[in-house]
C-alpha positions in Angstrom: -1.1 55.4 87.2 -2.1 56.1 90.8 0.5 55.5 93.3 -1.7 55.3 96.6 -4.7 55.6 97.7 -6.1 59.0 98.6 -6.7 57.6 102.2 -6.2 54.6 104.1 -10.2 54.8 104.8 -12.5 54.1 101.5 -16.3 54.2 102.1 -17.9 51.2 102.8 -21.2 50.2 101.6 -23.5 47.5 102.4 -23.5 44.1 100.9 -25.7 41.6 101.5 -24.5 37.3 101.0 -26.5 36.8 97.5 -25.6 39.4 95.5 -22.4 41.6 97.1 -25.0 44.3 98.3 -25.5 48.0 96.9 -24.5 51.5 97.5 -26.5 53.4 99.5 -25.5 56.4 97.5 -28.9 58.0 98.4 -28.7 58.6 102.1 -25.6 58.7 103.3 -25.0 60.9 105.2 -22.1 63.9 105.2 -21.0 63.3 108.5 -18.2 61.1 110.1 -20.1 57.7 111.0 -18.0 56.3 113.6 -17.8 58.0 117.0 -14.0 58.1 116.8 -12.1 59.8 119.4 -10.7 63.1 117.9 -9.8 65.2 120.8 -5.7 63.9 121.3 -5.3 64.3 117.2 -3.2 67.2 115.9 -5.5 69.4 113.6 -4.3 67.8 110.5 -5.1 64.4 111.5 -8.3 65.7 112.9 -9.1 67.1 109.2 -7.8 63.9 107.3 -9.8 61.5 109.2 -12.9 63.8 108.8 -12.3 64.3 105.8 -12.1 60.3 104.8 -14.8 58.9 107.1 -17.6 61.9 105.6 -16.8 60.1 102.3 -17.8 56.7 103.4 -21.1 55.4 102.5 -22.3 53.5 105.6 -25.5 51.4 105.5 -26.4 48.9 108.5 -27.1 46.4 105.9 -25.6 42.5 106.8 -21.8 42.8 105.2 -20.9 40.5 102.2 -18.6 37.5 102.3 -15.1 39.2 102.7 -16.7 41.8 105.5 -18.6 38.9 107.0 -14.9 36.9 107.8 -13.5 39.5 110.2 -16.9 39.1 112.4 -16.8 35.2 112.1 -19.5 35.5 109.4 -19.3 32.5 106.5 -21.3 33.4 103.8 -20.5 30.6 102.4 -23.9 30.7 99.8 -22.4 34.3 98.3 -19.6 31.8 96.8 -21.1 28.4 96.1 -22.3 27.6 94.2 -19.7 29.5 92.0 -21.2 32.8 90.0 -21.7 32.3 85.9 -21.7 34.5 83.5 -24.9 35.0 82.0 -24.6 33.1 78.8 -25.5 35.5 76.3 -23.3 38.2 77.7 -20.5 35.5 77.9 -21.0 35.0 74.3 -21.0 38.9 73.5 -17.9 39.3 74.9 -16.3 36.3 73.1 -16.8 37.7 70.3 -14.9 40.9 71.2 -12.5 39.0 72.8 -11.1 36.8 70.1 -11.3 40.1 67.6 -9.1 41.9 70.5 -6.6 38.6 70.9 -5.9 38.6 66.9 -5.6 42.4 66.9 -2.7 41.8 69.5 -0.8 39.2 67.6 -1.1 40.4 64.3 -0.5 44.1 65.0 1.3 44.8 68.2 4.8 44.5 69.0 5.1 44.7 72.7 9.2 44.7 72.8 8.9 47.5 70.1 6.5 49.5 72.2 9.1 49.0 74.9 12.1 50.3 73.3 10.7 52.7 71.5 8.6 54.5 74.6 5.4 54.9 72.1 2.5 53.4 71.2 2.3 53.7 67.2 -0.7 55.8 66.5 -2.3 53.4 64.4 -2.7 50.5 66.9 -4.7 53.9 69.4 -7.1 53.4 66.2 -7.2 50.4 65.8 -7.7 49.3 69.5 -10.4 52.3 69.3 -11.7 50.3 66.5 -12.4 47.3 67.7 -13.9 49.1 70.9 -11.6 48.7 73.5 -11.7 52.2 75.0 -15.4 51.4 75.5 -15.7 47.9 76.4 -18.4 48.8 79.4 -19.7 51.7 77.9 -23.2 51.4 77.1 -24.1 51.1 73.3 -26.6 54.0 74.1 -23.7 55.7 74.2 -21.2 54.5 71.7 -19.2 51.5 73.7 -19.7 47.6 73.7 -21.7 47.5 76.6 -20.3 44.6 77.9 -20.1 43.0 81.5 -17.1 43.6 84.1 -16.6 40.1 83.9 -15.5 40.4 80.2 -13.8 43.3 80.4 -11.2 41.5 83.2 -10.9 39.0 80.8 -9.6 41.9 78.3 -7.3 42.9 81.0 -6.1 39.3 81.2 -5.1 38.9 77.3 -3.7 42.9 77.7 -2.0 41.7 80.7 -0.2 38.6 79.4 0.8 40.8 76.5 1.8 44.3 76.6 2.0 45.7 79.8 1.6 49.8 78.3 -1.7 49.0 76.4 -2.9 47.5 79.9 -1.8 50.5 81.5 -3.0 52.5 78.6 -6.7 51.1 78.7 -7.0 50.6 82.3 -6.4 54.0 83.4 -8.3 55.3 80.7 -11.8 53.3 81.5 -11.3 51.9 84.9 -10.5 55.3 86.5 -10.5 57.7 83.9 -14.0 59.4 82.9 -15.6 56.9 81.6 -16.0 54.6 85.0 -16.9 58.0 87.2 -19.6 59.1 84.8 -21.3 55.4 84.1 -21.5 55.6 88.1 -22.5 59.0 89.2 -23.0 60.9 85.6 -26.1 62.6 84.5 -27.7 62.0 81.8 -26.4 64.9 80.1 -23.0 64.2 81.0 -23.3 60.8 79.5 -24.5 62.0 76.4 -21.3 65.1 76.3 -18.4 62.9 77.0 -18.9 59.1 76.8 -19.6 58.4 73.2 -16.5 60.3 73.1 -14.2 58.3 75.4 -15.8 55.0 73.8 -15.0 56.1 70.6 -10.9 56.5 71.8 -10.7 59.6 72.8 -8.5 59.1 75.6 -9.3 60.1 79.1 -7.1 60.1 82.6 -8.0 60.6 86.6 -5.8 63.5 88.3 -6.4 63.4 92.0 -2.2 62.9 93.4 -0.4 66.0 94.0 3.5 66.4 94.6 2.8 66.9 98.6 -0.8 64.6 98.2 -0.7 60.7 98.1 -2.8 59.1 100.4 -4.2 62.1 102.3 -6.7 64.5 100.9 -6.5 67.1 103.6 -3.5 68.2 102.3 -4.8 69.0 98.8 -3.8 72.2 97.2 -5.1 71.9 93.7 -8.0 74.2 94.7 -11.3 75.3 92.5 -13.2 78.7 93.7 -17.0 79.4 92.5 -17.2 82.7 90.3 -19.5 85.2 91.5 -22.5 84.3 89.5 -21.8 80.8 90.5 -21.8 79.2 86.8 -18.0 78.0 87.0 -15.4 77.1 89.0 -11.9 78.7 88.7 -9.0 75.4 89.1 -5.5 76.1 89.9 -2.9 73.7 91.1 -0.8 70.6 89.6 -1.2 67.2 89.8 1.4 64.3 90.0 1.7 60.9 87.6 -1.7 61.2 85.4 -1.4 58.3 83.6 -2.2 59.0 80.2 -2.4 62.6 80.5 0.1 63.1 78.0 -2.5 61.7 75.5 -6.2 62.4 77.1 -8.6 64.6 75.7 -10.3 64.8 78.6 -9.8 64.2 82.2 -11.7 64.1 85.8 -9.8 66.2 88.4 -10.3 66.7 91.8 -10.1 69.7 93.6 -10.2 71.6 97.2 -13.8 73.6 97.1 -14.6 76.5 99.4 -15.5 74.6 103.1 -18.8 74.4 104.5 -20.0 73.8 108.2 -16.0 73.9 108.6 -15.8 70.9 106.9 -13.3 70.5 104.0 -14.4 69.5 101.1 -13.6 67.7 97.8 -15.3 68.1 94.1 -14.8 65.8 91.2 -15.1 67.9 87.6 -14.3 67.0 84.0 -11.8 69.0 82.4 -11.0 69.0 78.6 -7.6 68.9 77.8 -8.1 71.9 75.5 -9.8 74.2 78.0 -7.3 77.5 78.6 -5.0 77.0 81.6 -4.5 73.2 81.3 -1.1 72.3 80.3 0.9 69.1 80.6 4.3 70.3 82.2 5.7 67.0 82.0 6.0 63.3 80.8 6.8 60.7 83.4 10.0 58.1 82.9 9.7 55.1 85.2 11.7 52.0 85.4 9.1 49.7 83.8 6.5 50.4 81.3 8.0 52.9 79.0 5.1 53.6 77.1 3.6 55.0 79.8 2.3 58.5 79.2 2.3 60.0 82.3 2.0 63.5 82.9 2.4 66.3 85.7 -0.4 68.6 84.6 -0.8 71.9 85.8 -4.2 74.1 86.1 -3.8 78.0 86.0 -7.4 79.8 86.1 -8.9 77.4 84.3 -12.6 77.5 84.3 -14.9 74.9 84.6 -18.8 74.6 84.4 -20.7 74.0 87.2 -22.2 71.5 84.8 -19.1 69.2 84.7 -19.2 68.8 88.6 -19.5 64.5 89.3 -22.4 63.9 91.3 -22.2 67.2 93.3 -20.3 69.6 95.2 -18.3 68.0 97.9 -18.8 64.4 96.9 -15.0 64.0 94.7 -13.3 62.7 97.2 -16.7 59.9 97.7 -16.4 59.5 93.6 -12.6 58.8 93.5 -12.7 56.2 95.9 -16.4 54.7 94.3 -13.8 54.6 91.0 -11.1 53.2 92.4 -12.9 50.1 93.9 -14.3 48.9 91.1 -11.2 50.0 88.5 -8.7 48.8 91.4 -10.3 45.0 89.9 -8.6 45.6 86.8 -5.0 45.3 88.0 -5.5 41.9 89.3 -6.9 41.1 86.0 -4.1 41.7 84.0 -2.3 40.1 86.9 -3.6 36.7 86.1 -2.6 37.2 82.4 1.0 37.8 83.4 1.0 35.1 86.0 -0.6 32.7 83.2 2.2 33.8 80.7 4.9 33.3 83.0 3.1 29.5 83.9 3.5 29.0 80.3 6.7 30.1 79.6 7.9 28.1 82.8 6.2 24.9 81.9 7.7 24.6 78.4 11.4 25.8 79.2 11.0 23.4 82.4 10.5 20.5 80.0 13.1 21.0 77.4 15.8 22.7 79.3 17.9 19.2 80.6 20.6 19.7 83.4 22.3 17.0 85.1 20.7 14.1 82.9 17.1 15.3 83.4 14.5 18.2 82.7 14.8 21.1 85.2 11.0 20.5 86.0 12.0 17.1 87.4 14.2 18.6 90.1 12.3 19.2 93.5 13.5 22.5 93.7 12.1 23.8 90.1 9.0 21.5 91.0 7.6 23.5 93.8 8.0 26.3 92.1 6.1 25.6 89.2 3.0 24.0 91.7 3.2 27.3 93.1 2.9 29.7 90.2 -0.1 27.0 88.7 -1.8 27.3 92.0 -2.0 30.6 93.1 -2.6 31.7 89.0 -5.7 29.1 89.6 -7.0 30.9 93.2 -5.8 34.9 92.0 -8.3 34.3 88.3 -11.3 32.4 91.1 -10.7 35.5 92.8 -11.2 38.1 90.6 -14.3 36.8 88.5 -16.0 36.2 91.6 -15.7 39.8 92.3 -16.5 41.2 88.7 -19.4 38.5 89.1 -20.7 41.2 91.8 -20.4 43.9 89.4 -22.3 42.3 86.6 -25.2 41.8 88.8 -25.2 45.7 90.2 -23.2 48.5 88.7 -23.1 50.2 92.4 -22.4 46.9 94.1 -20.2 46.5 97.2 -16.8 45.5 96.1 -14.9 47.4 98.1 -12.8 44.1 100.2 -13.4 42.1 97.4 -11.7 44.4 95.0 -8.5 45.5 97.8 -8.0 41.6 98.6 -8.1 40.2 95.0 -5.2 43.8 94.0 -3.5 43.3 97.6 -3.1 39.1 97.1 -2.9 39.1 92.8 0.0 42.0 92.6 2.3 40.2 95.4 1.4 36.8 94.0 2.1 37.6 90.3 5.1 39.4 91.5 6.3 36.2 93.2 5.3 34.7 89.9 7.5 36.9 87.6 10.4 36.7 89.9 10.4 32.7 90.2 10.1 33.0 86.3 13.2 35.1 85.7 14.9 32.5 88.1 14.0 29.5 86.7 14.9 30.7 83.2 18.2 31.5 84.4 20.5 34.4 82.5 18.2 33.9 79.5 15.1 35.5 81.8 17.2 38.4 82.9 18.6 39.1 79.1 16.2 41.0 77.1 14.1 40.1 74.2 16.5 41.7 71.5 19.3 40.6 72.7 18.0 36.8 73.2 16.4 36.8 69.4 19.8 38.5 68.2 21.9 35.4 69.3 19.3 33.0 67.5 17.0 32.0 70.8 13.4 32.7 71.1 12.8 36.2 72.2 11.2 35.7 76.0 10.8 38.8 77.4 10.7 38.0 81.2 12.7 40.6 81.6 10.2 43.2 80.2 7.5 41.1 82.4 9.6 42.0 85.2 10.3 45.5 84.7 6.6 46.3 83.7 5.1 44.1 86.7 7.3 45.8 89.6 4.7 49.0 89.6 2.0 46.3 90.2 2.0 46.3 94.2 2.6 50.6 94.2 -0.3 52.1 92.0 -3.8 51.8 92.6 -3.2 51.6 96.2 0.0 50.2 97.7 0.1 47.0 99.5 0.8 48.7 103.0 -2.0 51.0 101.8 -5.0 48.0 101.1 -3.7 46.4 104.4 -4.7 49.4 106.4 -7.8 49.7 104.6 -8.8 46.4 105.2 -7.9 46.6 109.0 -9.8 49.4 109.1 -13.2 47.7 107.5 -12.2 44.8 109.7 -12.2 47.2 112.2 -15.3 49.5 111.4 -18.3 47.0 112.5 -16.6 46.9 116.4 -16.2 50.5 115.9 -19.8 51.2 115.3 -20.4 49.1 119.1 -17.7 50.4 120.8 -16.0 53.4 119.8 -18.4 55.8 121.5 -17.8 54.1 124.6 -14.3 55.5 124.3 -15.2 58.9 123.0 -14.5 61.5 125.3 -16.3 63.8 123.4 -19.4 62.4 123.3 -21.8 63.2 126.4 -22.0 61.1 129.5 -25.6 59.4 128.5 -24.5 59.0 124.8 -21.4 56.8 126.4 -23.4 55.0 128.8 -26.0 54.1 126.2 -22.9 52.8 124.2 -22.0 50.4 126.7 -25.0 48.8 127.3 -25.5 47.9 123.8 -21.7 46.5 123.6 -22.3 44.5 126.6 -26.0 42.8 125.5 -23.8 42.8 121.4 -20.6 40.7 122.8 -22.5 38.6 125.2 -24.1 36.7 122.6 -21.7 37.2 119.9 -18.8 36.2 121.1 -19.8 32.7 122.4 -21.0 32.2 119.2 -17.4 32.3 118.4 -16.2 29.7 120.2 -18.8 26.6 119.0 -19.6 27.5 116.0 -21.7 25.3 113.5 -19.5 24.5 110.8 -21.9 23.4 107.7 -19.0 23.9 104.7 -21.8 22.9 102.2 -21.4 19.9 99.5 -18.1 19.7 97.8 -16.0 16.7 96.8 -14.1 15.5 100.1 -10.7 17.1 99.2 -11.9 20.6 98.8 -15.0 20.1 101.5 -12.5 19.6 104.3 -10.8 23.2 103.3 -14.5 24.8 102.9 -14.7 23.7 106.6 -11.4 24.4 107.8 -12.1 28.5 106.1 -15.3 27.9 108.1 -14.3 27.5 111.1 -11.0 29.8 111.0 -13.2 32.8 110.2 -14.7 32.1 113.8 -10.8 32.6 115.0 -10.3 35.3 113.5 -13.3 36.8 114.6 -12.5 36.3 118.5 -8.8 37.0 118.0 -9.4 40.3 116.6 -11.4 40.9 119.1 -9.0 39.7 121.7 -6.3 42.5 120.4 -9.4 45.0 120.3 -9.4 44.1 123.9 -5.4 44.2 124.6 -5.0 46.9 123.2 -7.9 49.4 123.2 -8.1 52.4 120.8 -4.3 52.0 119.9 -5.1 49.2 118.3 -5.2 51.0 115.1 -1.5 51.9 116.0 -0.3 48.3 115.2 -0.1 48.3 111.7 2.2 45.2 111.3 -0.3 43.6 113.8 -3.6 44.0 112.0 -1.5 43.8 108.4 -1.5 39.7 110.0 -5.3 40.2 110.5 -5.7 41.5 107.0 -3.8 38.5 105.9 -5.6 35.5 107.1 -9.1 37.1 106.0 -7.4 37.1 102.5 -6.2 33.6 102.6 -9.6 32.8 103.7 -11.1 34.4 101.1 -8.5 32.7 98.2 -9.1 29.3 99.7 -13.3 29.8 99.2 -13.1 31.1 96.5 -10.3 28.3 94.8 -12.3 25.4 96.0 -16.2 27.0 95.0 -14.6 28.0 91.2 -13.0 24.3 91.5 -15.8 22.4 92.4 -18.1 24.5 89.5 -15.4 22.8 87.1 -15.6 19.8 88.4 -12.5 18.1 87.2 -9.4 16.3 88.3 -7.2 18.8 87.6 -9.2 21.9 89.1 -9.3 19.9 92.1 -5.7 18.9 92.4 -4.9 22.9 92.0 -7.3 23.9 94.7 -5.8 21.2 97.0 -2.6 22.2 96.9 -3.1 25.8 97.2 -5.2 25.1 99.8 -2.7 23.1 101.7 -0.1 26.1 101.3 -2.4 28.7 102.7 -3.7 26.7 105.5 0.5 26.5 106.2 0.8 30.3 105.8 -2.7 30.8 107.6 -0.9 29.2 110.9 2.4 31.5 110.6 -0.1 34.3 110.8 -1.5 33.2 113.6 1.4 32.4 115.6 2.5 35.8 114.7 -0.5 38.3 116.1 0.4 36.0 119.4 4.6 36.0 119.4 6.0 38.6 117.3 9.6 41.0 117.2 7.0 44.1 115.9 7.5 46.2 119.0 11.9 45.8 118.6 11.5 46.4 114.9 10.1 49.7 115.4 11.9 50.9 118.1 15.1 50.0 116.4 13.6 52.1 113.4 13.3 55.0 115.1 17.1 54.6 116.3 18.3 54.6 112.5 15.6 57.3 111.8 18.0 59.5 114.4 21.3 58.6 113.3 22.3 56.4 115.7 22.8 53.5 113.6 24.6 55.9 110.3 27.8 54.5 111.5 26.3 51.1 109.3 26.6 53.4 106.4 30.0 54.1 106.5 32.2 52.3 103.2 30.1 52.9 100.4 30.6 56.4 97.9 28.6 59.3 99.4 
């Protein structure tokens, strides 16, 4: 589990419509890319955003569909027609699939996993078995070799299941080694440690710290060359490394000696085994008891220079390159628990009779269950769209794609569980035990909700992927702009920067205001939502610009603000997305989903909007700071202190 981010800035890459883009791994550069203003920033927020923005891969390459909203570009040809999965891969993974999905049911007892706290060592070998802890692993190296596409589907069946074994293999393979090395590994690292994570030995990713969440400035875990420069010396402790309780083998990052007085980051694989490692503690959380995660603590433990991730100073570039594409997994098995709760909705909805008719009859139960049906529809469009990207290129650009589909699939599925627990009534908040010892079937909603509630925390928090976002929203004006601003960039540098932002805006932002809406060929009840996206990206554009403008370089201040930004892009996205995958399926019922969900998000889409123009943000926070000084801890008085 990984609680937050390690910064509110990940580094973008380029993306083109067609295919999602690529990395430009090769030639970024070291240095911060945007000409941001430093010179009013305390030291420490001088070295965080460093820091961040030297770990961003920029490219000038045309941004992909999510990027392309926030600058009133519709790529509307990335999404339609909808991406398939190549045939014969799709047919590989089926077949692992279905072997996973009887495994489950014949040999897994979630409830029991739950009350217990422990996954039984025989269902570690037989998951390792059937492949599980290798599913995109290359076979050259002892794993499936399957696509990303398949592998969310795993997640999906893990997901609507067991919420430990999702945990258990997601933190293992979508941020453990195994995802790190099949980016950035050599050759020979490949051939050490991933036929040995595919075959189940399990692996974890220790990058938070006690003091360290989402800023890596403050690192302390630190790792110092020896003198004849063939290791590296690690001392420190990490915070909530999921599955380090069981892994073999781990990726750490660590503080390395500065250079050019920049900090710096390194990635390294650690065995478990090495002298100095030592798991000082197991995690207890209020959901997914099974979880093993560790506090683990490094005392002069040394490393070879040989088990450095792609090279010295690029850890903090490789966490967040692993946490894009692993961050896809979560929404995954978010779909999975949103389609379980759908099911367990729509049955007890039809049997369970109050006041002379089925609950599902009344308005009031009704909505809900359009809602969960919906959204479960748009979050799954989502998310194979994106792993669609990484099936065609391993290093491609899913960095918005991946934050929207965690930031809209946890808070959806967590509306999901939530109206699930109501609905069922006492019987969703009692647990399965108890339920199956009175004589009812054993529906464990309230395990569902216990294990989902971590959902919208780890991986990168909600308030977390909004700021992100903003700040990729954000970064293409910032390129034009920012060094107008910058007071530490010469006169002529400056003046140079406004003339380009003048001849930039002049033509771009009328483009903004008559745009051509095409909204390609759909059926006439999801066409007229293609368009409406269409011509709502433009909005957004110019508004976002419009704040730019009203507010200046404190723009970035206004989180709540550009949180509505972040929103509206997202709808944006769900609504193409829900209505390309729809039209793909072409039939009644795909439609009928897409419509409504469209209908709902056009409805939030306008709250949004009135929001960036009439809003309470500025009272809110002021009367924040007046609890944060006591002047408001009289409201606390009544209660046991």
């Amino acid at each position: 589990m990984k609680t937050e981010t390690p910064a509110t800035h990940e580094p973008p890459t380029s993306a083109t419509p067609k295919t999602g883009g690529t990395r430009n791994t090769a030639t970024a550069p070291d240095e911060p890319q945007v000409a941001i203003d430093t010179s009013k920033m305390s030291p420490e927020q001088r070295a965080a955003l460093e820091l961040t923005e030297a770990a961003r891969d920029v490219t000038d390459a045309e941004p992909g569909f999510c990027g392309g909203l926030f600058m009133g570009k519709f790529h509307l040809n990335a999404l339609h027609p909808f991406p398939q999965q190549d045939p014969a891969a799709k047919a590989e993974g089926e077949v692992f699939l279905e072997k996973l999905n009887a495994y489950l049911k014949a040999h897994v007892d979630p409830d029991e996993i739950d009350r217990t706290g422990e996954v039984p060592q025989e269902v570690f070998e037989g998951l390792a078995k059937l492949g599980t802890f290798g599913i995109k692993v290359s076979k050259d190296y002892g794993g499936l070799g399957l696509s990303q596409t398949t592998y969310c589907r795993a997640a999906t069946i893990l997901g609507s299941y067991c919420g430990n074994l999702t945990a258990l293999v997601s933190a293992h393979q979508s941020i453990g080694v195994p995802q790190p090395l099949i980016l950035f590994g050599t050759e020979e690292q490949k051939r050490r440690f991933l036929p040995r994570v595919a075959g189940g030995e399990i692996s974890a990713f220790a990058l938070t710290e006690p003091k360290v969440g989402s800023d890596p400035a403050k690192m302390e875990t630190r790792a110092e060359p020896t003198p004849d420069g063939k290791h590296f010396i690690i001392n420190g402790e990490k915070l909530w490394c999921t599955n380090g309780v069981k892994a073999g083998v781990i990726a750490v990052m660590a503080k390395t000696p500065s250079k050019n007085g920049r900090n710096q980051i390194t990635a390294f694989i650690v065995d478990m085994d090495m002298p100095g490692v030592e798991v000082v503690r197991r995690c207890r959380f209020m959901g997914l008891k099974a979880l093993y995660n560790a506090v683990v603590r490094f005392t002069d433990v040394k490393v070879p220079v040989e088990n450095i991730i792609l090279a010295e100073g690029k850890g903090l570039r490789v966490a967040l390159s692993t946490l894009n594409t692993g961050r896809l997994t979560l929404p995954a098995a978010c779909v999975g628990m949103s389609k379980r709760c759908l099911a367990i909705v729509r049955k007890w909805s039809a049997e369970r009779v109050q006041w002379g008719a089925p609950v599902g009859k009344h308005a009031a139960i009704a909505e809900k269950i359009a809602r969960i049906a919906a959204e479960t529809f748009a979050m799954e469009s989502m998310t194979l769209y994106a792993a669609s990207l990484v099936d065609r290129d391993k290093h491609a650009d899913v960095r918005l794609e991946a934050a929207m589909c965690k930031l809209w699939g946890t808070e959806r599925s967590w509306e999901h569980i939530h109206e699930t627990m109501q609905i069922r009534g006492g019987r969703g908040y009692e647990t399965a035990q108890s339920l199956q010892a009175r004589g009812e079937e054993p529906v464990a909603v309230e395990r569902f909700f216990r294990d989902s509630r971590i959902n919208t925390i780890f991986e990168g928090s909600s308030e977390i992927m909004r700021l992100f976002l903003a700040r990729e929203a954000l970064d293409p004006h910032l390129k034009i702009g920012a060094p107008v601003l910058n007071t530490q960039l010469p006169p002529n540098v400056r003046l140079q920067a406004v003339v380009r932002s003048a001849v930039f805006y002049s033509t771009w932002y009328p483009r903004q205001w008559i745009p051509i809406v095409k909204g390609g060929r759909f059926h006439r009840q999801l066409g007229r939502h293609v368009r409406y996206a269409e011509r709502t990206a433009h909005r957004l554009a110019r508004t976002l610009f419009h704040a730019m403008a009203r507010f200046g370089p404190k723009l970035e201040r206004e989180q709540v603000l550009l949180g509505r930004f972040v929103d509206i892009g997202t709808e944006l996205f769900a609504i193409t997305a829900t209505c390309a995958r729809a039209e793909s399926l072409g039939n009644t019922e795909a439609t009928a989903l897409a419509d409504y969900f469209c209908k709902r998000a056009r409805f939030k889409i306008k709250g949004l909007f009135d929001g960036i123009a009439d809003n309470a943000d500025k009272a809110g926070y002021q009367l924040a700071q007046e609890v944060l000084a006591g002047h408001c801890d009289w409201l606390e008085n009544g209660v046991l202190k």
